[in-house]
N, CA, C and O atoms as a MOPAC input file, in Angstrom:
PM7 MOZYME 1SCF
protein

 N      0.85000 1    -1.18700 1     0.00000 1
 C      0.00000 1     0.00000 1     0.00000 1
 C      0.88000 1     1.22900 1     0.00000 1
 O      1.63300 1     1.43400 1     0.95100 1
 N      0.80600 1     2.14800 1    -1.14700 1
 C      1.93000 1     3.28700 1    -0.99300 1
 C      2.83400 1     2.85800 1    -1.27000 1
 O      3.65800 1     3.64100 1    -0.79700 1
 N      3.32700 1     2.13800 1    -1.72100 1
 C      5.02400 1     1.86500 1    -2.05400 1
 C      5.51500 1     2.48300 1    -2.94400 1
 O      4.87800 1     2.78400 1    -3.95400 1
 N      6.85700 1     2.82400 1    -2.73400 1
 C      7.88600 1     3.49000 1    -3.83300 1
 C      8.97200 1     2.68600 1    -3.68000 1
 O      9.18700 1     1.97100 1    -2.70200 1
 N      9.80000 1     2.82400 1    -4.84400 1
 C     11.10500 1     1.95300 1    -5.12300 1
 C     12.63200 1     2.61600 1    -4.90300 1
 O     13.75300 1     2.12300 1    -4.77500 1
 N     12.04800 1     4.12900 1    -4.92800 1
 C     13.00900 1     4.99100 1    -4.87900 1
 C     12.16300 1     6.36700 1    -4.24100 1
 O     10.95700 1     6.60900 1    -4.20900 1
 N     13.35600 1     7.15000 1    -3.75100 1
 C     12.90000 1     8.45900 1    -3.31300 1
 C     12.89900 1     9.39700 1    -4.78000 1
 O     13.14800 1     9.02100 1    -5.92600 1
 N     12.50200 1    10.81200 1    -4.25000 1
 C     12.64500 1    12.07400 1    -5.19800 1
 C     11.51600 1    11.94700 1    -5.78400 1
 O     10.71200 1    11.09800 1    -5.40000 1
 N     11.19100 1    12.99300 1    -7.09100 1
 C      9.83400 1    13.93100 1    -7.41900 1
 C      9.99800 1    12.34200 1    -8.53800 1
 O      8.82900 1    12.31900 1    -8.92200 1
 N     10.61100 1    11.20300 1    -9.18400 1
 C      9.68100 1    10.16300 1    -9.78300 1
 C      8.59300 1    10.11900 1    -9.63700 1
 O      7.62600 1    10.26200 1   -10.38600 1
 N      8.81100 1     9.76100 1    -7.89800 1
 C      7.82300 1     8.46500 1    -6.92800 1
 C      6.96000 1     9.41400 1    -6.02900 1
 O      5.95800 1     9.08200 1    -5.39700 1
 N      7.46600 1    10.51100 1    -6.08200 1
 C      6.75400 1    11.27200 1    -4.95500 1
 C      6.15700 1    12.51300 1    -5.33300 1
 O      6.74800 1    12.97900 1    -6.30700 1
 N      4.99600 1    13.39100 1    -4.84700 1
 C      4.70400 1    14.52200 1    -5.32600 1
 C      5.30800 1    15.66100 1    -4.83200 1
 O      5.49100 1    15.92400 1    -3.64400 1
 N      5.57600 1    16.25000 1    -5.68200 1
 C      6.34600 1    17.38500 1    -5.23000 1
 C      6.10400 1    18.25500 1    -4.02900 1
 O      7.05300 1    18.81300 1    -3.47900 1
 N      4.90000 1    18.39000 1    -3.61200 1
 C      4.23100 1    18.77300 1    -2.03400 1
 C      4.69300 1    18.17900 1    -0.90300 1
 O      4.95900 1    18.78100 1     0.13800 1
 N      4.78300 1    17.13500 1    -1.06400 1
 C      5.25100 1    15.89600 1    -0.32700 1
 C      6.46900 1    15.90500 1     0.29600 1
 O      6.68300 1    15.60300 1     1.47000 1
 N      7.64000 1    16.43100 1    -0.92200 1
 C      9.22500 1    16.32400 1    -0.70500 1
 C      8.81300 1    17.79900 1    -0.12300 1
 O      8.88200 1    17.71500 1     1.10300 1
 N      8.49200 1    18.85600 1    -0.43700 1
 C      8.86600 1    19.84500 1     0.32600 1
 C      7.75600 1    20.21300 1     1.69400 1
 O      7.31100 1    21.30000 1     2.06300 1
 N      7.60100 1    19.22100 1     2.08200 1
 C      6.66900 1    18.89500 1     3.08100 1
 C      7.80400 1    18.27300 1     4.35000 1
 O      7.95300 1    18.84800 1     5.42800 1
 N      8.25800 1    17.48000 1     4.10400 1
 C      9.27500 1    16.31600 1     4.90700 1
 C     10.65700 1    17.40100 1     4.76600 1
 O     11.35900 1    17.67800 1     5.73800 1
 N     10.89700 1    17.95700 1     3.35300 1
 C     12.20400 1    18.63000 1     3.96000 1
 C     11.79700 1    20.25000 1     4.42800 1
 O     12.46500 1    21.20700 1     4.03600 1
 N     10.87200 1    20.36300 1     5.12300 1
 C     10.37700 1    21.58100 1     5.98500 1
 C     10.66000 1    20.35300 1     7.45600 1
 O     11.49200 1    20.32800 1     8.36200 1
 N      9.74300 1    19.64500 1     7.15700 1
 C     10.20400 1    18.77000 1     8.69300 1
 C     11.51700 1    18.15300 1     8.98000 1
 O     11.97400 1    17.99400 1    10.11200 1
 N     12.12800 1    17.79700 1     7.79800 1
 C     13.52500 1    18.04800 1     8.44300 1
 C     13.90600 1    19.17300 1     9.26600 1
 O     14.09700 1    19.21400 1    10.48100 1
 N     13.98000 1    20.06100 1     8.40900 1
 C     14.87700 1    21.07300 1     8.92700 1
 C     14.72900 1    21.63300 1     9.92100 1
 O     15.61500 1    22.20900 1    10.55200 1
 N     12.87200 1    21.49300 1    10.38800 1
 C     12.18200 1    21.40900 1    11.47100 1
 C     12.68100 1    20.59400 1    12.87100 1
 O     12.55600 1    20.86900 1    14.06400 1
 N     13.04300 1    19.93900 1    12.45600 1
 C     13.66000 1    19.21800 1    13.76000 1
 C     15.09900 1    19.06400 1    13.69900 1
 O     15.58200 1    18.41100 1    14.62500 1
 N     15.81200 1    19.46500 1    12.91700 1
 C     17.22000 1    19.02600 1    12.94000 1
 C     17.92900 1    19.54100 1    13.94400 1
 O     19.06200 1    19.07700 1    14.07800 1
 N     17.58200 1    20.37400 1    14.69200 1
 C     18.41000 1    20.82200 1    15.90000 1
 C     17.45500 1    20.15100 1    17.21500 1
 O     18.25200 1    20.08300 1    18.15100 1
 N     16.36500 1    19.73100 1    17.59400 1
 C     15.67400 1    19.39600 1    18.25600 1
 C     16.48200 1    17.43500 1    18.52000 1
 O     16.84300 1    16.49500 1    17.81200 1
 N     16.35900 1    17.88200 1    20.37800 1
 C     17.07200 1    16.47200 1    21.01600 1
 C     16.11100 1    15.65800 1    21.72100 1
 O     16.35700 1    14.70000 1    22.45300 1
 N     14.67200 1    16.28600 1    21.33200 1
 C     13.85000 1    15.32300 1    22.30100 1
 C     13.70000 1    14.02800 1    21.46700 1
 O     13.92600 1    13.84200 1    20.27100 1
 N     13.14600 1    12.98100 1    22.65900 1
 C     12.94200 1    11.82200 1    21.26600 1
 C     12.12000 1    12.25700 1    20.15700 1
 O     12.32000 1    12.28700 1    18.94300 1
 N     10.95600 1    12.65200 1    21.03100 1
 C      9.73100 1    12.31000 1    19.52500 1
 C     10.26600 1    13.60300 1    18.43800 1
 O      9.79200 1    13.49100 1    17.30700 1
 N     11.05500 1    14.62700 1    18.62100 1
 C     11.88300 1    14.57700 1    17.25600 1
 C     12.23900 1    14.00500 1    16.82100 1
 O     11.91600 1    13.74000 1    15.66400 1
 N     13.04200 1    13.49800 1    17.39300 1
 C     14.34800 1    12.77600 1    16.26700 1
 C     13.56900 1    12.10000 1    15.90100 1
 O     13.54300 1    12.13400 1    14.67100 1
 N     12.74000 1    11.34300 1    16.37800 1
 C     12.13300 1    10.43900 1    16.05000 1
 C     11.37500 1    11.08300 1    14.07300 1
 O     11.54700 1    10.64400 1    12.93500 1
 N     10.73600 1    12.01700 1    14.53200 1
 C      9.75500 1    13.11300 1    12.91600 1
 C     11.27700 1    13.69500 1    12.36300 1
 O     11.30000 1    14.42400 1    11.37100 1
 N     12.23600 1    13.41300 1    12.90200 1
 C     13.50200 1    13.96000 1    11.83100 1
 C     14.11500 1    12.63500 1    11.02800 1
 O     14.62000 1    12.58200 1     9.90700 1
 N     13.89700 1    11.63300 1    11.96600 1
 C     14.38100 1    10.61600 1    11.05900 1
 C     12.90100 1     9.46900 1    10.12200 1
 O     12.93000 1     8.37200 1     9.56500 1
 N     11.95900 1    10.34600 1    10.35300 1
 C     11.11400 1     9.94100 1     9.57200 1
 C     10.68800 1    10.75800 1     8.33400 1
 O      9.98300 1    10.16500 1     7.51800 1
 N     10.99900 1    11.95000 1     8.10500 1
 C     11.40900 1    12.49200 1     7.36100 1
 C     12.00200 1    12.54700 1     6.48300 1
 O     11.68300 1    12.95700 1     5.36700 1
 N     13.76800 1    11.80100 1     7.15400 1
 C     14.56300 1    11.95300 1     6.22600 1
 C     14.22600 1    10.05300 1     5.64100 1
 O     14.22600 1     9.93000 1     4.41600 1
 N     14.07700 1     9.28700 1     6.11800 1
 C     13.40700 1     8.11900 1     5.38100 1
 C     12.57300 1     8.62700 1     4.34500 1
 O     12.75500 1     8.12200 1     3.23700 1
 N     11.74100 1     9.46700 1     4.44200 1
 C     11.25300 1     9.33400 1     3.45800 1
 C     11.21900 1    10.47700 1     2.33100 1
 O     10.30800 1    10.70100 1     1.53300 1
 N     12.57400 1    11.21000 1     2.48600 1
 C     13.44300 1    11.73000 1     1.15100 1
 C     14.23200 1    10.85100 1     0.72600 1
 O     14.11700 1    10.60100 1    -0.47400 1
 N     15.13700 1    10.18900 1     1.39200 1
 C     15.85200 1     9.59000 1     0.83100 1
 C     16.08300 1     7.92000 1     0.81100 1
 O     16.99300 1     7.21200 1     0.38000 1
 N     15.09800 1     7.70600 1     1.33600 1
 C     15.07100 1     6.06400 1     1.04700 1
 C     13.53500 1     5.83300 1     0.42300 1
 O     12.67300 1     6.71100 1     0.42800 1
 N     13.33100 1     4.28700 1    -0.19600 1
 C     14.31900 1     3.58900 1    -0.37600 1
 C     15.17000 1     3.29100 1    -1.63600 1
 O     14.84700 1     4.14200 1    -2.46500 1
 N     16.06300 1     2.50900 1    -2.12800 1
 C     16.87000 1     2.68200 1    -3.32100 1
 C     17.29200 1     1.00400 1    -3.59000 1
 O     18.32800 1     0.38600 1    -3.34400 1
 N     16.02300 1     0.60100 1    -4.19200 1
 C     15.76100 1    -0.57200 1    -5.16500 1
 C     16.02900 1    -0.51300 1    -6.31500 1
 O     15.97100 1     0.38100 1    -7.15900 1
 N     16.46600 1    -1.97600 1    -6.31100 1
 C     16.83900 1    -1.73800 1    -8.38400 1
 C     15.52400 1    -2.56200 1    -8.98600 1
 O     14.90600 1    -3.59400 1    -8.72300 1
 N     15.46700 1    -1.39500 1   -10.02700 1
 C     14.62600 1    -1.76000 1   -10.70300 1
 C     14.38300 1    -3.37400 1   -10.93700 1
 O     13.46800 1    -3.99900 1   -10.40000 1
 N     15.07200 1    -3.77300 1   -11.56800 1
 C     16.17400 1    -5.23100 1   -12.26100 1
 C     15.23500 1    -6.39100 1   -11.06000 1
 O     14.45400 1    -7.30100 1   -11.33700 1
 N     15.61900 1    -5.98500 1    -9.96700 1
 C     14.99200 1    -7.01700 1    -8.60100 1
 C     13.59100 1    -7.53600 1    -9.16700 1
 O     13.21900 1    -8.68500 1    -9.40300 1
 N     13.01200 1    -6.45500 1    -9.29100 1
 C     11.62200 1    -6.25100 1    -9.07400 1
 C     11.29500 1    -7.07900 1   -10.51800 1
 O     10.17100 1    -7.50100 1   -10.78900 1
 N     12.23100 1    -7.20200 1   -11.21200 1
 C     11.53800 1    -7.93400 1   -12.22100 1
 C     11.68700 1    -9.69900 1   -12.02000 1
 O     11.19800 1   -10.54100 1   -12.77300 1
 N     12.50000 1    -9.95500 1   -10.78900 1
 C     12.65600 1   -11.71700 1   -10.71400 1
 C     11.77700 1   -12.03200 1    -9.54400 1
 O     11.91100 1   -13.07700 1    -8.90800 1
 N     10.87100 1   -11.11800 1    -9.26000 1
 C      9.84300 1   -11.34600 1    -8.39400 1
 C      9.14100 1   -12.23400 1    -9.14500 1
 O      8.68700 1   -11.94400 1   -10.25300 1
 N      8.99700 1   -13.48200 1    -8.53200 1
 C      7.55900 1   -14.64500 1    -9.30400 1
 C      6.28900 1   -14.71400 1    -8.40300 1
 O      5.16800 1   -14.93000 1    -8.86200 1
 N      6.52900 1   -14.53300 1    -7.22400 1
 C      5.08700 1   -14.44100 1    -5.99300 1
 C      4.80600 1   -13.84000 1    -6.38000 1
 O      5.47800 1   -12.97000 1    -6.93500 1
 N      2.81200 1   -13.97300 1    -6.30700 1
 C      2.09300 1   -12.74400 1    -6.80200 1
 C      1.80800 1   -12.14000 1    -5.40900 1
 O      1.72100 1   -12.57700 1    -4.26200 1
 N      1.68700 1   -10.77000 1    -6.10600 1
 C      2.00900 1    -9.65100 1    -5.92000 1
 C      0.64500 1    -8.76500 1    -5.33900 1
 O     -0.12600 1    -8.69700 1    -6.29600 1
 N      0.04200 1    -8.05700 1    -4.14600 1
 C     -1.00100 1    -7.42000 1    -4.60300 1
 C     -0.20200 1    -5.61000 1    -4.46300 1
 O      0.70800 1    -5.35800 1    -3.67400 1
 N     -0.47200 1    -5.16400 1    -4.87900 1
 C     -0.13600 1    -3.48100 1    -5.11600 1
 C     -1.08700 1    -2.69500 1    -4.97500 1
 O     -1.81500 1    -2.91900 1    -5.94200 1
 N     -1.66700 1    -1.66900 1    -4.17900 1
 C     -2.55500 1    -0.72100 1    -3.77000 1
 C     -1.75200 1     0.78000 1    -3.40700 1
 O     -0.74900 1     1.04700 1    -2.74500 1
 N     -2.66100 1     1.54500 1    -4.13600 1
 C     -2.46700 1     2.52700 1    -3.95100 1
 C     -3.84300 1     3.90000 1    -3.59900 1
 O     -4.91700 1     3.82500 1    -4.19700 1
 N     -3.67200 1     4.61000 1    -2.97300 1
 C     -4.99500 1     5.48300 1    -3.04800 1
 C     -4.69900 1     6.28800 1    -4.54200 1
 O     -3.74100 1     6.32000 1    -5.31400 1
 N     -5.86800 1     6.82800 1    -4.51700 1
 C     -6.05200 1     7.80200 1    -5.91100 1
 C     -5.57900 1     9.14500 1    -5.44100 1
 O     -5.37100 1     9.98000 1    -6.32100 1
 N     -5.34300 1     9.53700 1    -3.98800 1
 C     -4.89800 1    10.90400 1    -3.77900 1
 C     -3.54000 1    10.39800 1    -2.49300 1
 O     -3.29000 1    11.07100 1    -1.49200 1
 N     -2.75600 1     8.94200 1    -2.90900 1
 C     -1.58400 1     8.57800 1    -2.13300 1
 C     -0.57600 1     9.80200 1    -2.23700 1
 O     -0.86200 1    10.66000 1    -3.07200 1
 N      0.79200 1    10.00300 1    -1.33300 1
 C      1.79100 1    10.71100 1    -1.71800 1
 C      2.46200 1    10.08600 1    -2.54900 1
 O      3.30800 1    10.77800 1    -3.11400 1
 N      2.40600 1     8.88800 1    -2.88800 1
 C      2.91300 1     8.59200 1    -3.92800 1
 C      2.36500 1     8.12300 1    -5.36000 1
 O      1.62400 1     7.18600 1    -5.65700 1
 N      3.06300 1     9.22100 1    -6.23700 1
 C      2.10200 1     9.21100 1    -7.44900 1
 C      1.62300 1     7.61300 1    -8.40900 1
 O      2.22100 1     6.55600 1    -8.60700 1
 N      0.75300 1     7.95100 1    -8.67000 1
 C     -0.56700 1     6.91800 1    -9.50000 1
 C      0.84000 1     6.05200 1   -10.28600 1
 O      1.20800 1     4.89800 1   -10.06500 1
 N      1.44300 1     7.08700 1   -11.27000 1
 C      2.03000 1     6.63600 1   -12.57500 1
 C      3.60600 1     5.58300 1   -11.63100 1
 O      4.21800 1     4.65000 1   -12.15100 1
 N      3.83900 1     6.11700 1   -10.32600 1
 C      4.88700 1     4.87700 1   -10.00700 1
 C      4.28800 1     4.30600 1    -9.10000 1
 O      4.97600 1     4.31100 1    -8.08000 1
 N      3.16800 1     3.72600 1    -8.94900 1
 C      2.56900 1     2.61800 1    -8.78800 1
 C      2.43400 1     1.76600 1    -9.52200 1
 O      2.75200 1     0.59800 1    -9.29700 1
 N      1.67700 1     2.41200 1   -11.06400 1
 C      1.93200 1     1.72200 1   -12.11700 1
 C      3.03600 1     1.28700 1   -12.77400 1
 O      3.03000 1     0.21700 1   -13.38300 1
 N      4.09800 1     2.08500 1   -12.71100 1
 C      5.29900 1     1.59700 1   -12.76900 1
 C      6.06300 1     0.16800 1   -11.74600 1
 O      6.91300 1    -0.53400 1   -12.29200 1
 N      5.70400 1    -0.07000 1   -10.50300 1
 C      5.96200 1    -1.17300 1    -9.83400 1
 C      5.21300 1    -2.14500 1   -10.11300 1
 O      5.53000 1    -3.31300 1    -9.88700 1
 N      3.85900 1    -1.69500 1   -10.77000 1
 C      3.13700 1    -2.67700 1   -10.84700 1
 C      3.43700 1    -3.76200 1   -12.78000 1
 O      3.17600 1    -4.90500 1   -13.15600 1
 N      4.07600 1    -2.54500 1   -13.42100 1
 C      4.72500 1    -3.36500 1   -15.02800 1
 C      5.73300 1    -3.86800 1   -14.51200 1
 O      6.07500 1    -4.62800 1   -15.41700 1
 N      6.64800 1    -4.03400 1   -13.51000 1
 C      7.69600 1    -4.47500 1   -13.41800 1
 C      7.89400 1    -5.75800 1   -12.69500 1
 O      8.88200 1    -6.47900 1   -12.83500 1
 N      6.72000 1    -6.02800 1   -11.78200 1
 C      6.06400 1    -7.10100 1   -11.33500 1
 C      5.66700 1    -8.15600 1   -12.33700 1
 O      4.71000 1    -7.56500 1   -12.83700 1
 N      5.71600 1    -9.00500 1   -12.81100 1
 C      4.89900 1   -10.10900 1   -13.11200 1
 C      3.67300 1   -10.20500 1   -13.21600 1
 O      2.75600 1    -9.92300 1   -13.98700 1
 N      3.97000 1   -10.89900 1   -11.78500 1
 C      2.96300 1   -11.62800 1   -11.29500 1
 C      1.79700 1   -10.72700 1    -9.89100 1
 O      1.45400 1   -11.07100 1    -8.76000 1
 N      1.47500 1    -9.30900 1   -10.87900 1
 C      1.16700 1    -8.43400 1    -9.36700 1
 C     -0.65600 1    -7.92800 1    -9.96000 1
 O     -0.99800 1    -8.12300 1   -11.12600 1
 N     -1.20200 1    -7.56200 1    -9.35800 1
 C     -2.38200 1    -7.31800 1    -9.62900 1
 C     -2.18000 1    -5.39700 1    -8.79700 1
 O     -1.58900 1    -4.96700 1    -7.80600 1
 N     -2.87900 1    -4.88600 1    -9.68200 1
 C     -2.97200 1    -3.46700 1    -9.03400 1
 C     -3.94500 1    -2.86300 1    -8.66100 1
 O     -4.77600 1    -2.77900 1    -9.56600 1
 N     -4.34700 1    -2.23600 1    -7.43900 1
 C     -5.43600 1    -1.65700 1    -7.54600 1
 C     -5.06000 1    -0.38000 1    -6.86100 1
 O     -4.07300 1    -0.22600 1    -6.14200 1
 N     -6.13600 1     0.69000 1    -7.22400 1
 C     -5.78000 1     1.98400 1    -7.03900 1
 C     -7.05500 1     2.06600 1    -6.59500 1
 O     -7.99300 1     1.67400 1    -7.28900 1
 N     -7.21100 1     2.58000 1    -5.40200 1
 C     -8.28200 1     2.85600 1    -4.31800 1
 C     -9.22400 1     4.49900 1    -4.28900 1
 O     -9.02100 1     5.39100 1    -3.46600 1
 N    -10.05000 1     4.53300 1    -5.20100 1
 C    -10.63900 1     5.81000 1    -5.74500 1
 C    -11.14500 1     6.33100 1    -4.22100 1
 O    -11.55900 1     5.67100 1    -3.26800 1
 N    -10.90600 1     8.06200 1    -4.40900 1
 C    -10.59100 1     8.88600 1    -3.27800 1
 C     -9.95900 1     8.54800 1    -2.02800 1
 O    -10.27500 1     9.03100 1    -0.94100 1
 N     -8.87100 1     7.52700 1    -2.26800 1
 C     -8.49400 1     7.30500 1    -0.94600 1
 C     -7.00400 1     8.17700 1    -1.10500 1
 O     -6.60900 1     8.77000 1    -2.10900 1
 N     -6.13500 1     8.01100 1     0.59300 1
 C     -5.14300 1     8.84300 1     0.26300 1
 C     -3.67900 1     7.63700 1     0.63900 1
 O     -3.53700 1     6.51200 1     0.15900 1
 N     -3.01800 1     8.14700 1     1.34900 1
 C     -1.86700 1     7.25300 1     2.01900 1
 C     -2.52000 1     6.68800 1     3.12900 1
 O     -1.86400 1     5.88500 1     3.79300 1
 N     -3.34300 1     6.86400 1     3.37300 1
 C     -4.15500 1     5.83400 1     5.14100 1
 C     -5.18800 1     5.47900 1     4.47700 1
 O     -6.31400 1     5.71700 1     4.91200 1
 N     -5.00600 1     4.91700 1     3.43700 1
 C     -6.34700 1     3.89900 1     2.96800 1
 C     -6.43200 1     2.83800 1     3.95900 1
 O     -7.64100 1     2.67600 1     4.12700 1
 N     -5.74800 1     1.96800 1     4.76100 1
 C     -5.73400 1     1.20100 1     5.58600 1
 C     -6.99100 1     1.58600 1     6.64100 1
 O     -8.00500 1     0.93200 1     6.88600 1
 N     -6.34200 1     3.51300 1     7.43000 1
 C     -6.93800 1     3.40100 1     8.63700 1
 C     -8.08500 1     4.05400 1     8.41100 1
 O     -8.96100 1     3.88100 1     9.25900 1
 N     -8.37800 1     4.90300 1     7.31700 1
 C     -9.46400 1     5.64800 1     6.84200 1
 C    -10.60400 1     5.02300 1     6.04600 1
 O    -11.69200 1     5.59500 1     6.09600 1
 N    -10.48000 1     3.93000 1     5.32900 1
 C    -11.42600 1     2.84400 1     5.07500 1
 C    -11.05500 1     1.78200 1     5.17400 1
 O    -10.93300 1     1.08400 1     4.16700 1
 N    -10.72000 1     1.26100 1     6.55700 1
 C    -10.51300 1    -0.13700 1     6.44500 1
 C    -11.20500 1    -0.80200 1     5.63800 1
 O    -10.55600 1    -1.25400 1     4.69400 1
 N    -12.25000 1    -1.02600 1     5.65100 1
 C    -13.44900 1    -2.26700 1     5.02100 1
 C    -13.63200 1    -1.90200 1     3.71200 1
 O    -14.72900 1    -2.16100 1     3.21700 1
 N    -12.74600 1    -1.32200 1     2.99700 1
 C    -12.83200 1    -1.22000 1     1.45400 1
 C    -11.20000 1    -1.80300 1     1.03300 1
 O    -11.05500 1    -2.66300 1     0.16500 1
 N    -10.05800 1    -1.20900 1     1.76700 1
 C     -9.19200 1    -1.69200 1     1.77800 1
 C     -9.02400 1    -3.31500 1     2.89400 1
 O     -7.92800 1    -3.87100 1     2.95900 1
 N     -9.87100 1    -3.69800 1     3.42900 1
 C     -9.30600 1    -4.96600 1     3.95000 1
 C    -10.39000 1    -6.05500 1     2.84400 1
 O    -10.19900 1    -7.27100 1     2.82800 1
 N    -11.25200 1    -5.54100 1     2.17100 1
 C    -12.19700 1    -6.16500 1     0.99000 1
 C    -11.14600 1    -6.28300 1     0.40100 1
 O    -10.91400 1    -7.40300 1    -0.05400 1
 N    -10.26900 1    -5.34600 1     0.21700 1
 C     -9.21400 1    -6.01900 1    -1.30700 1
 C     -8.59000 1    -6.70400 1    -1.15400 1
 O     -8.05200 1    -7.37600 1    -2.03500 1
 N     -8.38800 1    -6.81500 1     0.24300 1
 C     -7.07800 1    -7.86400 1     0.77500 1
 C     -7.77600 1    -9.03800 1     0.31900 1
 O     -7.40200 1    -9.62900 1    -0.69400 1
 N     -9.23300 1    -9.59300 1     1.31900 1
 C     -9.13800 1   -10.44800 1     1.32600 1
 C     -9.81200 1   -11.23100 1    -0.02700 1
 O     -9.86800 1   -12.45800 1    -0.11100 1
 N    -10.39700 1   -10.14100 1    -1.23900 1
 C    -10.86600 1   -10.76500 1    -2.51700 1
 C     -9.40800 1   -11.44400 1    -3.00700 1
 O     -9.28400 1   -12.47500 1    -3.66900 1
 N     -8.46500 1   -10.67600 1    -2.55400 1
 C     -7.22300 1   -10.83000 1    -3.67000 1
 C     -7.00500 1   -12.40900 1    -3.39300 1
 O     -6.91300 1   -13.30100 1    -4.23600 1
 N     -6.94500 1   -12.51800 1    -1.94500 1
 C     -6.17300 1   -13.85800 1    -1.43800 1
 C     -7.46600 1   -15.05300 1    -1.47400 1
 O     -7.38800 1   -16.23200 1    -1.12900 1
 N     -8.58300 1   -14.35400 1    -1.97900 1
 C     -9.88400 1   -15.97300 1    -2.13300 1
 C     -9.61200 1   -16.06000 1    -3.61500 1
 O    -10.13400 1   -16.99000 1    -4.23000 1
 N     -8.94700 1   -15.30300 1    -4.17300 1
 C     -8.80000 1   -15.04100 1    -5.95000 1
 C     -7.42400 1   -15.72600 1    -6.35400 1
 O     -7.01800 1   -15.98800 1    -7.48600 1
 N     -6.92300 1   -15.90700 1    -5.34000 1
 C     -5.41400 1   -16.47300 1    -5.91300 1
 C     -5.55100 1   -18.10500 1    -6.58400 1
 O     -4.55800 1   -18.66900 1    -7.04400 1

């Protein structure tokens, strides 16, 4: 759900990156935990993660891939993980965002479990 293969404006929307590097910089001098904690979640997610493409193509398990229709990570590299897959089925979750999980469970746990009575 949400996955990217790589960081930067590919995989991500440009709001997004300058969203996280405001919260970097936001916490980069800050020593409490639950900073560091939003500084190093931040910087995870500018700069990781860094998959090779190449991998993703000797994947043979199928695959399920979800994404919302308003995820931070854009539609077109979803679709992109999802041509590089095999064996992956995609679905893109209309008006949902990056918490399709906690914001409609029961539309997103329907996909789960059609996918896995469908296998």
């Amino acid at each position: 759900m949400g996955a990217n293969v790589f960081a930067g404006g590919k995989a991500l929307d440009s709001a997004v990156i300058k969203t996280f590097e405001n919260r970097s910089r936001l916490y980069s001098n800050k020593t409490d935990p639950a900073s560091i904690n939003q500084k190093k979640l931040a910087d995870l997610v500018l700069h990781e993660p860094h998959l090779i493409v190449q991998n993703l193509k000797t994947i043979k398990t199928p695959v399920l891939i979800i994404g919302g229709e308003n995820d931070i990570v854009k539609k077109e590299h979803t679709q992109f993980i999802h041509n590089n897959i095999s064996n992956s089925q995609l679905n893109i979750i209309e008006g949902a965002d990056h918490y399709a999980p906690l914001k409609d469970s029961k539309k997103f746990n329907k996909l789960i479990v059609n996918y896995f009575q469908n296998l």
